[in-house]
ZANU-300847 format. One record per residue (C-alpha): x, y, z; residue in one letter. Coordinates in Angstrom, 1 decimal. Layout:
REM residues N
+--------+--------+--------+-------+
!      u !      v !      w ! zator !
+--------+--------+--------+-------+
!      X !      Y !      Z !     A !
...
+--------+--------+--------+-------+
//
This chain:
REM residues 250
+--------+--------+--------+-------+
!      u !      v !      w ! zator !
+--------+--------+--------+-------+
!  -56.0 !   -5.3 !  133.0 !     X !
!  -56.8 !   -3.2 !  129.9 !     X !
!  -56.9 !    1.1 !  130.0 !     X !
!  -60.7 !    1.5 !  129.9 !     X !
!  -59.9 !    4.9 !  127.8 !     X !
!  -57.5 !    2.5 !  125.7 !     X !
!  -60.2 !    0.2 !  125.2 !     X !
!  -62.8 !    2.4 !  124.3 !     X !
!  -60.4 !    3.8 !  121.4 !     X !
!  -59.4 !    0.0 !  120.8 !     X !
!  -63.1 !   -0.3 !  119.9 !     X !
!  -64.0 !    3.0 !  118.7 !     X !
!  -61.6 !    3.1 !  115.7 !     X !
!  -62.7 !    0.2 !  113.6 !     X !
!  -66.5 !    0.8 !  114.7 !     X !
!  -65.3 !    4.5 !  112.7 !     X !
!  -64.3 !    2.4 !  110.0 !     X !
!  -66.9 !    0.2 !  109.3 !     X !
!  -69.3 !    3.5 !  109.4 !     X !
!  -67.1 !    4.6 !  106.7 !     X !
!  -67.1 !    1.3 !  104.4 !     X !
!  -70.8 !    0.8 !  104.8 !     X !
!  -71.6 !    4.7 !  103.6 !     X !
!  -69.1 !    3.3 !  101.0 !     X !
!  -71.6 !    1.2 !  100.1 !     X !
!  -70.3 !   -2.1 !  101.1 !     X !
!  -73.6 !   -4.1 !  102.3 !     X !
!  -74.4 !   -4.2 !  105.7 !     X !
!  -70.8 !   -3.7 !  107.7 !     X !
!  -72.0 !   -0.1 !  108.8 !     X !
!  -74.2 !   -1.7 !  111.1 !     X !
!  -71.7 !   -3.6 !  113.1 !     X !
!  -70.4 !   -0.4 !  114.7 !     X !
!  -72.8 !    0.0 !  117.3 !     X !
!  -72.2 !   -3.7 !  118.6 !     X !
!  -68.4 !   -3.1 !  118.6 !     X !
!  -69.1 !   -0.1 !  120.4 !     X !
!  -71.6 !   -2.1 !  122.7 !     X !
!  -68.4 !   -3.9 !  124.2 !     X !
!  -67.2 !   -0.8 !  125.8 !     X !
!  -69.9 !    0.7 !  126.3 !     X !
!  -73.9 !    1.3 !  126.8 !     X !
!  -75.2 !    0.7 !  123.4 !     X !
!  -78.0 !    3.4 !  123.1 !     X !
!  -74.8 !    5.9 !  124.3 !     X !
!  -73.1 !    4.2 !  121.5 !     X !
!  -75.2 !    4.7 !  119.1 !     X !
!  -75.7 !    9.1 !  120.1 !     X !
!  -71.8 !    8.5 !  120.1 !     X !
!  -71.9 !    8.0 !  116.4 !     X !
!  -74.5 !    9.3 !  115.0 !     X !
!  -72.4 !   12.7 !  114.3 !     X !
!  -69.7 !    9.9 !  112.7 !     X !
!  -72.9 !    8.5 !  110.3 !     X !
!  -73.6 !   11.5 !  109.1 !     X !
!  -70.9 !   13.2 !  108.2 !     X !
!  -69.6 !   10.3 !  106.5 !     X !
!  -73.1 !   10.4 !  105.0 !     X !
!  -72.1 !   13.7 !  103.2 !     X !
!  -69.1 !   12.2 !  101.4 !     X !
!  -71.4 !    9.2 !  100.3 !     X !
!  -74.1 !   11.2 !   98.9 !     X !
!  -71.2 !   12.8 !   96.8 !     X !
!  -70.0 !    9.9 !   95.2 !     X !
!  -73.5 !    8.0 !   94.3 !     X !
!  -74.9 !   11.6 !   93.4 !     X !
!  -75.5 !   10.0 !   90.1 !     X !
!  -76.0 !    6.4 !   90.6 !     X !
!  -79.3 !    6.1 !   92.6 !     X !
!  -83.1 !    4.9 !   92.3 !     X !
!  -84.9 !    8.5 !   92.3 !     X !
!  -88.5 !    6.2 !   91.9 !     X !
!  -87.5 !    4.6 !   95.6 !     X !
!  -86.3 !    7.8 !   97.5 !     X !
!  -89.2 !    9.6 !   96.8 !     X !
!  -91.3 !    6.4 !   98.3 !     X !
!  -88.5 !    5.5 !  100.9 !     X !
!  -87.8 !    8.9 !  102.5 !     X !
!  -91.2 !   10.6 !  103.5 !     X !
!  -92.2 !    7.4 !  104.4 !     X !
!  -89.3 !    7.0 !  106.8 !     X !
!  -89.6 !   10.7 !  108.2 !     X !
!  -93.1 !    9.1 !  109.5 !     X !
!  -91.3 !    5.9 !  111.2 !     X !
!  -88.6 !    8.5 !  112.5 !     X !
!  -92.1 !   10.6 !  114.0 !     X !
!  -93.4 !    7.8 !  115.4 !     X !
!  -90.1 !    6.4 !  117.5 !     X !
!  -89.8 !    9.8 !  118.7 !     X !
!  -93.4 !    9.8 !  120.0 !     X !
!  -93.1 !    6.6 !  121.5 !     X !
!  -89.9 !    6.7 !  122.7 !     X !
!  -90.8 !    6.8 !  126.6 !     X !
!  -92.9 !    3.3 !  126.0 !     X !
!  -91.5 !    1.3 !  123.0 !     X !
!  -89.9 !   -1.7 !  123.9 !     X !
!  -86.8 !   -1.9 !  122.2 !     X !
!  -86.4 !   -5.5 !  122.9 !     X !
!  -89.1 !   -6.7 !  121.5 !     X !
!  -88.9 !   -4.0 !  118.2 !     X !
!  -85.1 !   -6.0 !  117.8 !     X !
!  -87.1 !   -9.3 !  118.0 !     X !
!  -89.9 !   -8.4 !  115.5 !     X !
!  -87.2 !   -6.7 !  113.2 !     X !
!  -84.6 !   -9.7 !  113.6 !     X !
!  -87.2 !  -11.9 !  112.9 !     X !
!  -88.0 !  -10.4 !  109.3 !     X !
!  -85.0 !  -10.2 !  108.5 !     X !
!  -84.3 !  -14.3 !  108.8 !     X !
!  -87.5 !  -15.2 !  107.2 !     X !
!  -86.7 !  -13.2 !  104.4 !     X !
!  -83.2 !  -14.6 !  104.0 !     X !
!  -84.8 !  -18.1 !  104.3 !     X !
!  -87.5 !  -17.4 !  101.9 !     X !
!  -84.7 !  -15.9 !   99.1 !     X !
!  -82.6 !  -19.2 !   99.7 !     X !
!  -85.3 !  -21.5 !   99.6 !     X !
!  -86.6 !  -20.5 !   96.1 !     X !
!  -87.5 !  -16.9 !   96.3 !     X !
!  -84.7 !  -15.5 !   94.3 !     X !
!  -85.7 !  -17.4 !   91.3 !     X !
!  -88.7 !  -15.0 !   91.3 !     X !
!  -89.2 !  -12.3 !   88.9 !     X !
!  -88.3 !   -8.7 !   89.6 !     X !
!  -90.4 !   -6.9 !   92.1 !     X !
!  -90.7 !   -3.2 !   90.8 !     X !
!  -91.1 !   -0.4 !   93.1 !     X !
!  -95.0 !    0.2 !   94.1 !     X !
!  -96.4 !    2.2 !   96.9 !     X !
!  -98.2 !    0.3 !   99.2 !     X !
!  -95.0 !   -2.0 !   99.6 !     X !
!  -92.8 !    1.3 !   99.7 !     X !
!  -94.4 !    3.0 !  102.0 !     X !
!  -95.2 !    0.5 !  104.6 !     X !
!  -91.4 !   -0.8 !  104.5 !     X !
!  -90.0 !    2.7 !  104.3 !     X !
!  -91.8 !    3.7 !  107.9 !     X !
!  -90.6 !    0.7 !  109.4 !     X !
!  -87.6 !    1.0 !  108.0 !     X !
!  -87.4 !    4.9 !  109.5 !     X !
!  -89.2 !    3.3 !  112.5 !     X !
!  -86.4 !    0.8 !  113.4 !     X !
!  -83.5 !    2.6 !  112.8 !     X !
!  -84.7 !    5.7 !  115.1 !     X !
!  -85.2 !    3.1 !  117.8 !     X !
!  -82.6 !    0.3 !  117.4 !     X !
!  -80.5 !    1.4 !  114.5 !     X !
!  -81.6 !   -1.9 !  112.8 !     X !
!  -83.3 !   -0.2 !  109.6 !     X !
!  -81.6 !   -2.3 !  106.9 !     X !
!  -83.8 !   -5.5 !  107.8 !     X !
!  -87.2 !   -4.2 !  106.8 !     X !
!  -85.3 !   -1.7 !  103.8 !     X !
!  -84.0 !   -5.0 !  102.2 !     X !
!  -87.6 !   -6.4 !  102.1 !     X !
!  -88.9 !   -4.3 !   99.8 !     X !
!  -85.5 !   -3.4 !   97.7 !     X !
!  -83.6 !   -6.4 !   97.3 !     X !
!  -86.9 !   -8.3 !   95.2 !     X !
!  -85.8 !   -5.0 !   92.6 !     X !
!  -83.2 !   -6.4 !   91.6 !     X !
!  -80.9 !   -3.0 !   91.1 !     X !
!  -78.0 !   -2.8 !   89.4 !     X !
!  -75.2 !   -3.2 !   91.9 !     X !
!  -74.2 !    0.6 !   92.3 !     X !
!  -78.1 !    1.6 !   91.7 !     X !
!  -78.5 !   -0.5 !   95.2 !     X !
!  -75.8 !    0.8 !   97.0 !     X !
!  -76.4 !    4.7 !   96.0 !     X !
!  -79.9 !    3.8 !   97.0 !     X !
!  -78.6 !    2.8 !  100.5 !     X !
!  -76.2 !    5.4 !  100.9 !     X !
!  -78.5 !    8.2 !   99.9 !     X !
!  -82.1 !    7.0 !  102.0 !     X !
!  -79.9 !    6.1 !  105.3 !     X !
!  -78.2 !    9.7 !  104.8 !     X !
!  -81.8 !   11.1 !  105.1 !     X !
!  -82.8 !    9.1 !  107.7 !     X !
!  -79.5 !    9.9 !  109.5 !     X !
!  -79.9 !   13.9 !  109.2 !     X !
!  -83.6 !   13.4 !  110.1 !     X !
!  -82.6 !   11.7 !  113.5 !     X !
!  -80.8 !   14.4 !  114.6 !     X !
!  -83.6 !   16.8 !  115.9 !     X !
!  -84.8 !   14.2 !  118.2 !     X !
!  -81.6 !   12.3 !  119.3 !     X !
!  -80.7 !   15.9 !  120.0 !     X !
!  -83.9 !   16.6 !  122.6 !     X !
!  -83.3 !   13.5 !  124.1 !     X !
!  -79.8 !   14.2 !  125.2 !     X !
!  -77.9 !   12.1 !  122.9 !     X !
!  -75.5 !   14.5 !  121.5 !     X !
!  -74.0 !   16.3 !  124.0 !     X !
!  -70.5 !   18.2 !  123.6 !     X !
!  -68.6 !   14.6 !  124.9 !     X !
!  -69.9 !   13.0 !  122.3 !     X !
!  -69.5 !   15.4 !  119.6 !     X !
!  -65.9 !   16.0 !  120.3 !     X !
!  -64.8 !   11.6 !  120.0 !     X !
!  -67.0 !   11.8 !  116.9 !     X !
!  -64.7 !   14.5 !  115.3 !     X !
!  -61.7 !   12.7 !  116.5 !     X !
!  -63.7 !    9.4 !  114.7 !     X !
!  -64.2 !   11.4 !  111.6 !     X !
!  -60.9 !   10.9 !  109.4 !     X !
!  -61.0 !    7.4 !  109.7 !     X !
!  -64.9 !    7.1 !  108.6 !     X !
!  -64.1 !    9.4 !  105.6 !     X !
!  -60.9 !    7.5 !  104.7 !     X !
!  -62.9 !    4.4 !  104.8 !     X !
!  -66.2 !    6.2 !  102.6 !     X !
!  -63.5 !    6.1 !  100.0 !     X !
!  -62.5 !    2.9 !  100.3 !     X !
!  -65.6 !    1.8 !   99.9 !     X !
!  -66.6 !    2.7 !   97.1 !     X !
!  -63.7 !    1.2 !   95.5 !     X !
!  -64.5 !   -1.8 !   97.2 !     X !
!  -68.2 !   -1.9 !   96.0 !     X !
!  -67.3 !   -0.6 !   92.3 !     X !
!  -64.6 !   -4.2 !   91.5 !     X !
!  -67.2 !   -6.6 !   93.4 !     X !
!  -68.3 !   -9.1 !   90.7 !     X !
!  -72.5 !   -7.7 !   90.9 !     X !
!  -73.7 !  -12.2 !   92.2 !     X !
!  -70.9 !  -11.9 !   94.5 !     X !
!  -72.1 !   -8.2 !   96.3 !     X !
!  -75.9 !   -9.7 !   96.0 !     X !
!  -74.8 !  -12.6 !   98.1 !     X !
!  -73.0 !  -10.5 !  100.3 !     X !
!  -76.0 !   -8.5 !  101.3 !     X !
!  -78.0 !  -11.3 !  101.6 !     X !
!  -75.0 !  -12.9 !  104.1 !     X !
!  -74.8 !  -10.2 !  106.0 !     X !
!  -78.3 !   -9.4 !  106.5 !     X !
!  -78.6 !  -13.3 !  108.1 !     X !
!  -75.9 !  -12.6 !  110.5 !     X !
!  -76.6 !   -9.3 !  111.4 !     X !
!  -80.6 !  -10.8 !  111.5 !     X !
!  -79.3 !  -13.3 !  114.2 !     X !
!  -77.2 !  -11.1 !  116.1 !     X !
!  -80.6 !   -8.9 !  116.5 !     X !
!  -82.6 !  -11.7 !  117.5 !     X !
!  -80.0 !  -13.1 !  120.3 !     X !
!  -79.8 !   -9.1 !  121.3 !     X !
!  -83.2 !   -8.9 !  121.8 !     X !
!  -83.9 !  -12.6 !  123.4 !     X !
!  -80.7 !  -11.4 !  125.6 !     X !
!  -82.5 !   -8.1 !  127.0 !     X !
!  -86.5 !  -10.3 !  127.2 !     X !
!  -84.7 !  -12.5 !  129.5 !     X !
+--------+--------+--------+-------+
//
């Protein structure tokens, strides 16, 4: 039989990592940490585990996209997402995180579908309010409650079109926002006790070594290849949310 304590550093080390690579800006693998860490352990204590991991590793991602980023969407994106943030807080004691994973997991394969099926031949969707702002409170919305924000984000950024490194300092930058902003009220609901904060700093090398990595990785992929890696991973990680969510209905 397998050392729990060795299992949950089995786990916790590349669930470190990928934080790292996706604050890197590689698309999508930061959210895979929470379901690696879901194999050891509760995932809502998973994800107060490392949410000191996301944004510290935040702080060296904001650094090296400080100058490749949409300014036009993060001033739509982040105020908007500081009321989704407001709102999970406030509903915390009666949302049904189930059935927000459902909804979100949903979205995120009929968008996929509709890109694949004819919908990236479209023109280029530029930023606009009333698009912005809805998908930016969901996006803040989701990720307080489930950590699933990038479903509803891609909605309204991927029709853009960015440049490559435009997209990911995008990413990198709103979720860093979004991060600090759910700190207040992880922290009043008991998420980030001392345990917690002591594995995160002992996390905290490897998610900063991998930060780095990242963004070498994202600056040498060919700019179709990263588009269809976002759209990839946003399908699998769209399933996984849905069979979560089923899972926990049933």
């Amino acid at each position: 039989m397998i050392d729990p304590a060795f299992a949950f550093w089995l786990a916790a080390v590349p669930a470190a990592f990928t934080v790292g690579m996706g604050k890197g800006g590689v698309p999508m693998v930061g959210m895979l940490a929470v379901p690696i860490m879901a194999l050891v352990m509760h995932p809502i204590a998973a994800a107060g585990m490392l949410l000191p991991v996301y944004v510290v590793s935040d702080l060296f991602g904001v650094v090296a996209y400080r100058r490749e980023f949409s300014g036009r969407n993060l001033a739509i994106l982040a105020p908007s997402a500081a009321v989704g943030i407001a709102v999970g807080w406030a509903s915390a004691a009666v949302v049904s995180e189930p059935a927000v994973m459902l909804t979100v997991g949903t979205i995120g394969l009929a968008f996929c579908l509709v890109r694949w099926l004819g919908g990236a031949d479209a023109p280029a969707r530029p930023a606009d309010l009333p698009r912005g702002l809805f998908w930016g409170a969901v996006t803040g919305f989701t990720s307080f409650v489930t950590h699933a924000g990038a479903p509803p984000y891609q909605m309204y950024v991927v029709p853009q079109r960015l440049p490559k490194m435009v997209y990911a300092g995008t990413s990198t930058l709103l979720f860093a926002a979004i991060n600090w902003m759910k700190v207040p009220p992880y922290w009043a609901l008991g998420q980030l006790g001392a345990g917690n904060l002591k594995t995160a700093a002992l996390l905290l090398p490897v998610a900063v070594a991998a930060t780095f990595l990242g963004v070498r990785v994202t600056r040498v992929i060919p700019e179709k290849l990263f588009y269809r890696a976002v759209m990839l991973a946003l399908f699998v990680l769209s399933v996984k949310i849905v069979w979560d969510g089923l899972s926990a209905l049933l």
